[in-house]
C-alpha positions in Angstrom: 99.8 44.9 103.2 101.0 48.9 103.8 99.0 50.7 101.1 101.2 54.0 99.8 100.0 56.7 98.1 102.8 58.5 95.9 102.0 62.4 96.2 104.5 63.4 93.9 105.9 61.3 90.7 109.5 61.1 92.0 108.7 59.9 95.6 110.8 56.9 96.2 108.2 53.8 97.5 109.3 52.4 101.2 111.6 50.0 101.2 113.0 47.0 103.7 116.7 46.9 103.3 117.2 44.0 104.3 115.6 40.2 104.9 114.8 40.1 108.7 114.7 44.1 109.0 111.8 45.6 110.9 112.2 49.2 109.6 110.9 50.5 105.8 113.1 53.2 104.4 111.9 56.2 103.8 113.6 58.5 101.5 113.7 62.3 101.0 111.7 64.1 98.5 113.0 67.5 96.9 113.0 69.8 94.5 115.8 71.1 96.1 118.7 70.1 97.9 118.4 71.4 101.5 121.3 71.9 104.3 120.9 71.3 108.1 123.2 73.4 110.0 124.2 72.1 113.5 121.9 72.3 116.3 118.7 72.6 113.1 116.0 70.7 112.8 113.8 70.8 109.8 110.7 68.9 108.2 111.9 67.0 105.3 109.0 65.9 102.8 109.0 61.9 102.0 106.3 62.5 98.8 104.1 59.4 99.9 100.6 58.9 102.2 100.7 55.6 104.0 97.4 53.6 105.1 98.8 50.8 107.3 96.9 47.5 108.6 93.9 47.8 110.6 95.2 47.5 114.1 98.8 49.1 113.8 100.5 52.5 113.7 103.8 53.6 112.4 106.6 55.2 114.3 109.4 57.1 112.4 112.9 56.1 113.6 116.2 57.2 112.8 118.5 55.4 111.0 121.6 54.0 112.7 124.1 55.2 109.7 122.7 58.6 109.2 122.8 59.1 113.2 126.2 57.8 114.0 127.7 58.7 110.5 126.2 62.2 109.9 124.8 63.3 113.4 120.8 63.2 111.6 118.7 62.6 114.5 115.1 61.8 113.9 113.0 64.3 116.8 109.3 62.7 116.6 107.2 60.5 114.5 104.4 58.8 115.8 102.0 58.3 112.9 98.2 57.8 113.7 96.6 54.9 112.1 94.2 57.5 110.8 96.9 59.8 109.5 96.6 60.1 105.3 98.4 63.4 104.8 102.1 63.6 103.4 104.6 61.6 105.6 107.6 64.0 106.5 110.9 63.4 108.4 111.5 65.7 111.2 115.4 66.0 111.3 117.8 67.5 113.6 121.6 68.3 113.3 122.6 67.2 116.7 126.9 67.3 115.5 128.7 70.4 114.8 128.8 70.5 110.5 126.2 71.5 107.9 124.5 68.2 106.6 123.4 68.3 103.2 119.7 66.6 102.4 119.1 65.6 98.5 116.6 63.9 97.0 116.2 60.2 96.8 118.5 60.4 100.1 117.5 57.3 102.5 117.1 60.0 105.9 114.8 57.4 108.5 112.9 54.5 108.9 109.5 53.5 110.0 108.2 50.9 112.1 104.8 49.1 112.2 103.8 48.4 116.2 100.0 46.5 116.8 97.7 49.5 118.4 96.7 49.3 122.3 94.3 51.5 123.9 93.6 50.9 126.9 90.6 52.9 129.8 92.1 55.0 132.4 90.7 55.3 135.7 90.9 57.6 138.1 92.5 56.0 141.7 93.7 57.2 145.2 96.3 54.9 145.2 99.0 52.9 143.3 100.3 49.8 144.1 103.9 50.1 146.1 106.9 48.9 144.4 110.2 48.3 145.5 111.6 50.9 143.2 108.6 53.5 143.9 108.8 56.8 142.9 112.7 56.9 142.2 113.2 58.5 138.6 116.3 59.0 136.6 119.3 57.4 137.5 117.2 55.8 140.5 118.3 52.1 139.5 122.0 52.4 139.4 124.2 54.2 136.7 
């Protein structure tokens, strides 16, 4: 069970669109519309606290639609399992029009992942691998 805290009366709940999705919806929260203009990003309020299940934390995704269809990018959005403030949306205009934000608007997703810390140590050496220390574009195109 995700617990959700509405912060304002007309925050829209997370929703899964669909049987056998992994994301929750997560829709904008505004007095006002708002418009991105191209190469913006801006911080767009969702109205709702989440309190996941013990063990997980929540990462903020874009959705495929607004991305391909309206250029909406989502920047960041790793959400602490400890985090109980105001979930908001960190847009960006990656295309070259003004996109227009309104309330109720579906504008990203979440996604639950099972938390894993692990200790770090300290060593001289790393085991050698056949790829090594070849970075981008190392492994072919």
């Amino acid at each position: 069970m995700i617990k959700v805290k509405k912060l304002k009366p007309d925050a829209l709940l997370p929703v899964i669109a669909t049987e056998g999705s992994v994301g929750y919806d997560l829709f904008a929260c505004l007095e006002f519309s708002h418009s991105i203009l191209p190469g913006q990003g801006v911080l767009i309020p969702c109205g709702i606290a989440i309190e996941p299940l013990d063990g997980y934390w929540a990462k903020i995704e874009s959705r495929s639609s607004l991305a391909t269809k309206s250029d909406l990018i989502v920047k960041c959005g790793v959400i602490d399992p400890d985090y109980r403030g105001e979930l908001k949306v960190a847009l960006h205009n990656v295309g070259g029009l003004r996109q227009a934000i309104v309330h109720g608007m579906k504008i990203a997703q979440f996604v639950l992942y099972p938390v894993s810390i692990f200790p770090v140590f300290e060593v001289e050496e790393l085991r050698e691998t056949k790829r090594g220390a070849g970075g981008f574009g190392s492994t072919g195109s």
